[in-house]
TORKOLMI-316945 format. One line per field, with one value per residue (C-alpha): x, y, z. Coordinates in steps of 0.25 Angstrom, whole numbers, always signed. Example, Ala and Ser with C-alpha at 12.3 -4.5 7.8 and 13.67 -1.06 7.14 Angstrom:
# residues 2
u <- c(+49 +55)
v <- c(-18 -4)
w <- c(+31 +29)
***
This chain:
# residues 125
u <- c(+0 +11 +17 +4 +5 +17 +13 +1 +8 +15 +3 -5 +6 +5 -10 -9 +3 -5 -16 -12 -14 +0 +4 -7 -6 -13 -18 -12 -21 -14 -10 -17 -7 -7 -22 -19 -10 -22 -33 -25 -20 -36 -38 -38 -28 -35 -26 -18 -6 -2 +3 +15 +13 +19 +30 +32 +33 +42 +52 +53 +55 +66 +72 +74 +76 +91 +95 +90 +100 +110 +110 +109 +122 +129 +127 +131 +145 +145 +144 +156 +164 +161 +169 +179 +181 +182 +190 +200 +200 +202 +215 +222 +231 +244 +250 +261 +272 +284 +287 +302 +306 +317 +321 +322 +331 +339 +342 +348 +357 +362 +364 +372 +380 +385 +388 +395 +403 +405 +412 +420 +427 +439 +446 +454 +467)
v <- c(+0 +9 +7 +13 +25 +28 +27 +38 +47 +55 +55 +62 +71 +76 +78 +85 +94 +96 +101 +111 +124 +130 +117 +120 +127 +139 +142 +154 +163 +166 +177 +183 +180 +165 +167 +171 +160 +150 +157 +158 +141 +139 +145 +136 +142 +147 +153 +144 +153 +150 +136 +133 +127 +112 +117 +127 +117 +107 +117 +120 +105 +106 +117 +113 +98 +95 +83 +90 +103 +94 +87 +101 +105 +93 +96 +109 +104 +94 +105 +113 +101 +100 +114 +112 +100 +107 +117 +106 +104 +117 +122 +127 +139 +143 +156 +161 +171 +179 +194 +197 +213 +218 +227 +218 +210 +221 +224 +211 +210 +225 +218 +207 +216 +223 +213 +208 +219 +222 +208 +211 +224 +221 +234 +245 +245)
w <- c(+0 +4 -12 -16 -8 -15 -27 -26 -15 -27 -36 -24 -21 -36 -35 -24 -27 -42 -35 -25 -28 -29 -39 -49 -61 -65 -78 -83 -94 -108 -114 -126 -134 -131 -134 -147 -149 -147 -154 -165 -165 -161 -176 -188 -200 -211 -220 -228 -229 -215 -218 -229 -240 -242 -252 -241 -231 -238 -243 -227 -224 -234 -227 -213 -218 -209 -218 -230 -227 -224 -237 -243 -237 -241 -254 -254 -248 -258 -269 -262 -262 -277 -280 -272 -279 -292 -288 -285 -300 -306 -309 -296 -296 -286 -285 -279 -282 -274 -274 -273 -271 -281 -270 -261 -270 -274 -259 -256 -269 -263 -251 -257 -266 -254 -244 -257 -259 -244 -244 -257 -252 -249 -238 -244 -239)
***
């Protein structure tokens, strides 16, 4: 008998808390523009306009389709990869060139000259 009491002591202590005053809820009145909100889902749409035609709607599925952008995108990597291949196969052309000053040139030969000649003199006596 004791087992039984068990069992339903926790239903009656939920009953009795559901019902006490300060447990309950209250109902809250809406705002006017919840009301609007209902009247306006209570009436039944008329205008024919509202709702998308199936091309519309099918052309939308497209859009957000995930595998379908996916695939999309692959191909238009794979066409990348396609021109860079090409351009593998067309001629390639290198550059590259020097720029030497004649100044510069000229200024080191004066340098050899002299030290040249510095070495060359031989002491008047």
């Amino acid at each position: 008998m004791l087992h039984k009491t068990v069992k339903i002591a926790p239903i009656a202590l939920a009953i009795m808390l559901a019902s006490h005053p300060l447990c309950a809820q209250q109902d809250v009145p809406a705002d006017a523009s919840a009301m609007a909100e209902l009247t306006a889902l209570e009436q039944p749409a008329t205008a024919a306009s509202e709702l998308p035609s199936l091309p519309e709607l099918f052309a939308r599925a497209l859009e957000h389709d995930a595998e379908l952008s996916s695939q999309r995108f692959e191909y238009e990597a794979t066409q990348e990869e396609i021109a860079m291949a090409r351009s593998q196969l067309l001629p390639q052309v290198t550059a590259s060139g020097t720029y030497l000053c004649k100044t510069l040139r000229i200024f080191k030969r004066r340098q050899m000259i002299l030290a040249w000649t510095k070495k060359q003199r031989v002491p008047v006596k």
